[in-house]
Backbone as numpy.savetxt, mean C-alpha at the origin, in Angstrom:
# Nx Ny Nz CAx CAy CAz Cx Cy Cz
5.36 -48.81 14.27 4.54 -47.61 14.27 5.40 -46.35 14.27
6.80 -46.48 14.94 7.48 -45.15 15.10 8.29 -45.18 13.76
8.39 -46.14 12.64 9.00 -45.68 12.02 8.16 -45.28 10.59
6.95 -45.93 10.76 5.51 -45.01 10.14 6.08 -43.43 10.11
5.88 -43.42 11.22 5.81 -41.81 11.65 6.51 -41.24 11.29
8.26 -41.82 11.08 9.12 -41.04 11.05 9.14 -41.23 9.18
8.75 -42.37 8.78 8.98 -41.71 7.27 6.95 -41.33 6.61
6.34 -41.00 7.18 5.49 -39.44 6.69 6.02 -38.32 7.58
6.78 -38.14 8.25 7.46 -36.57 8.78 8.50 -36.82 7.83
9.35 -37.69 7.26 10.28 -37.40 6.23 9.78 -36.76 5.24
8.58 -37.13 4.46 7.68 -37.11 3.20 6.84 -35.94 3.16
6.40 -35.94 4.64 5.87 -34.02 4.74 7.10 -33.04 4.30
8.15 -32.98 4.65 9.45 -32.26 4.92 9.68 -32.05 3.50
9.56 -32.97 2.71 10.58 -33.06 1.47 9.57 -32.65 0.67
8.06 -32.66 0.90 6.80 -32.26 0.43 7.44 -30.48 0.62
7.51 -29.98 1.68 7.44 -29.23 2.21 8.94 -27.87 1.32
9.86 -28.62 1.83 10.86 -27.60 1.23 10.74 -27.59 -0.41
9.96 -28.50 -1.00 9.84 -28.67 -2.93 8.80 -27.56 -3.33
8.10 -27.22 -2.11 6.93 -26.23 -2.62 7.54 -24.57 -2.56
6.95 -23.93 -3.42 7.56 -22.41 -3.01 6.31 -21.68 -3.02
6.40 -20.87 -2.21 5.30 -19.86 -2.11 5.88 -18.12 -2.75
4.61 -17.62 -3.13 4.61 -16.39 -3.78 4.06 -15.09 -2.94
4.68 -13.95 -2.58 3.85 -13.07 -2.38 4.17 -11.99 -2.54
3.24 -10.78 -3.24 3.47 -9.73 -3.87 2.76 -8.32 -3.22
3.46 -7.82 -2.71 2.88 -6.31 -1.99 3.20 -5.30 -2.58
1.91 -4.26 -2.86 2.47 -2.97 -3.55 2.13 -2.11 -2.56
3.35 -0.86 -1.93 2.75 -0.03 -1.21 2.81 1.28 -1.79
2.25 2.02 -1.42 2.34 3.76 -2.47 2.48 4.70 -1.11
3.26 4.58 -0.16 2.88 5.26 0.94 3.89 6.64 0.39
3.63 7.53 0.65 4.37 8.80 0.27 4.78 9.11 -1.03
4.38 8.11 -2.26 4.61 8.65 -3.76 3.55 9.33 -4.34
3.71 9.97 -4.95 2.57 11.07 -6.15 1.46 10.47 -6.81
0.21 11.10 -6.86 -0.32 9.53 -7.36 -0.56 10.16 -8.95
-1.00 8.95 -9.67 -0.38 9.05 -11.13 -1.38 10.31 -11.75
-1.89 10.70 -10.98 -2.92 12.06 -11.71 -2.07 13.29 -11.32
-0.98 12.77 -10.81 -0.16 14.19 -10.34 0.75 15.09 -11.42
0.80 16.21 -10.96 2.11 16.71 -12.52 3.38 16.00 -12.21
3.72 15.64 -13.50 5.07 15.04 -13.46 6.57 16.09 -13.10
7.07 15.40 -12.21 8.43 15.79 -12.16 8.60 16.40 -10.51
7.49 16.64 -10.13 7.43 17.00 -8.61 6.93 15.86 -7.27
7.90 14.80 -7.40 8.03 13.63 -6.82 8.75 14.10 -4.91
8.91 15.14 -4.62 9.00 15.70 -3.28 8.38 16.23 -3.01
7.20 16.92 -2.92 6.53 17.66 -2.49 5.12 17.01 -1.63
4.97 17.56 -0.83 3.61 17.07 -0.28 2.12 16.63 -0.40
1.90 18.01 -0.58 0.90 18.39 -0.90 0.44 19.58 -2.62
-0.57 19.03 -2.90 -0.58 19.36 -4.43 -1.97 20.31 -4.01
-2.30 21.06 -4.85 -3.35 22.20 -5.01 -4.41 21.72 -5.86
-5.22 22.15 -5.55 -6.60 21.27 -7.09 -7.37 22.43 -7.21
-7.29 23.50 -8.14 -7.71 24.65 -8.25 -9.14 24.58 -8.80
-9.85 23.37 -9.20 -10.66 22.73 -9.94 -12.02 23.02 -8.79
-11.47 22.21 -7.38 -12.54 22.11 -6.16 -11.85 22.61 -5.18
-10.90 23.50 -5.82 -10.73 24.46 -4.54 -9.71 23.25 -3.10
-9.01 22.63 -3.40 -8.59 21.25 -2.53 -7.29 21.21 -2.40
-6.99 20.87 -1.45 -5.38 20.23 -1.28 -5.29 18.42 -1.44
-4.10 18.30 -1.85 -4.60 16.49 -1.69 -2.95 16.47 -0.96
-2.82 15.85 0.01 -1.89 15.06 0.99 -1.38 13.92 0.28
-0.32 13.73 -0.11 0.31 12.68 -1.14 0.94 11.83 0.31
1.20 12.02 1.42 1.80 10.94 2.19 0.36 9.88 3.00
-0.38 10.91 3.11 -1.75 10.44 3.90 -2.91 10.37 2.98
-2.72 10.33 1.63 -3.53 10.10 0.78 -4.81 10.61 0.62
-5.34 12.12 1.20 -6.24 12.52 1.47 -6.49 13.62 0.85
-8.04 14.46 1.36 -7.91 16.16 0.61 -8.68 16.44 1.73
-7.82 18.27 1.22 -8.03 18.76 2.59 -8.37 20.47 1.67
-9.78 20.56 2.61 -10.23 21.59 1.72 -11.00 21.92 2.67
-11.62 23.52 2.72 -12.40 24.59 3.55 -13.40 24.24 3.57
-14.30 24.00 4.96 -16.01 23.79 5.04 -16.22 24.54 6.01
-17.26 26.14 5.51 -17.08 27.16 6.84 -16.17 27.89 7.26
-15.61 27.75 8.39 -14.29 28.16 8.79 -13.64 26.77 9.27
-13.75 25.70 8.76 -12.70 24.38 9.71 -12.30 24.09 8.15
-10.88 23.54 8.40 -10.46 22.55 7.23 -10.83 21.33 7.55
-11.28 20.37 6.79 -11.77 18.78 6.78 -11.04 18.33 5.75
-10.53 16.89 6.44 -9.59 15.96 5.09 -10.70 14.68 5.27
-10.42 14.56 4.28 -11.09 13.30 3.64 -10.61 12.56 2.43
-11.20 11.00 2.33 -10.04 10.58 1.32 -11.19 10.23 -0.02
-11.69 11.15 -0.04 -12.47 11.06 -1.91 -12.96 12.40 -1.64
């Protein structure tokens, strides 16, 4: 019985190191996003003269006047 055991823990193992796993992460934390003008890849914050808006390129947000408070929001 113990040597059952010991050859399916061989057969898991050799199962085991033959397999490869995949994994793919994209992060965008602090880059421009692709609607941005090109060539200003440092800067923060971009202007949207359109709705009157700021958009936050590290925190991914916009930040624009309601009243007298600024509110960010991310759409």
């Amino acid at each position: 019985m113990k040597v059952l055991k010991l050859i399916f823990l061989g057969m898991m193992l050799t199962l085991a190191c033959s397999l490869q796993g995949q994994l793919s992460v994209r992060l965008n934390i602090g880059s421009p996003p692709a609607w941005g003008p090109a060539g200003y890849g440092d800067v923060r914050y971009y202007y949207l003269p359109d709705v009157e808006a700021y958009y936050d390129v590290q925190t991914s947000m916009f930040i624009y006047i309601l009243g007298n408070r600024w509110i960010r929001r991310s759409y």
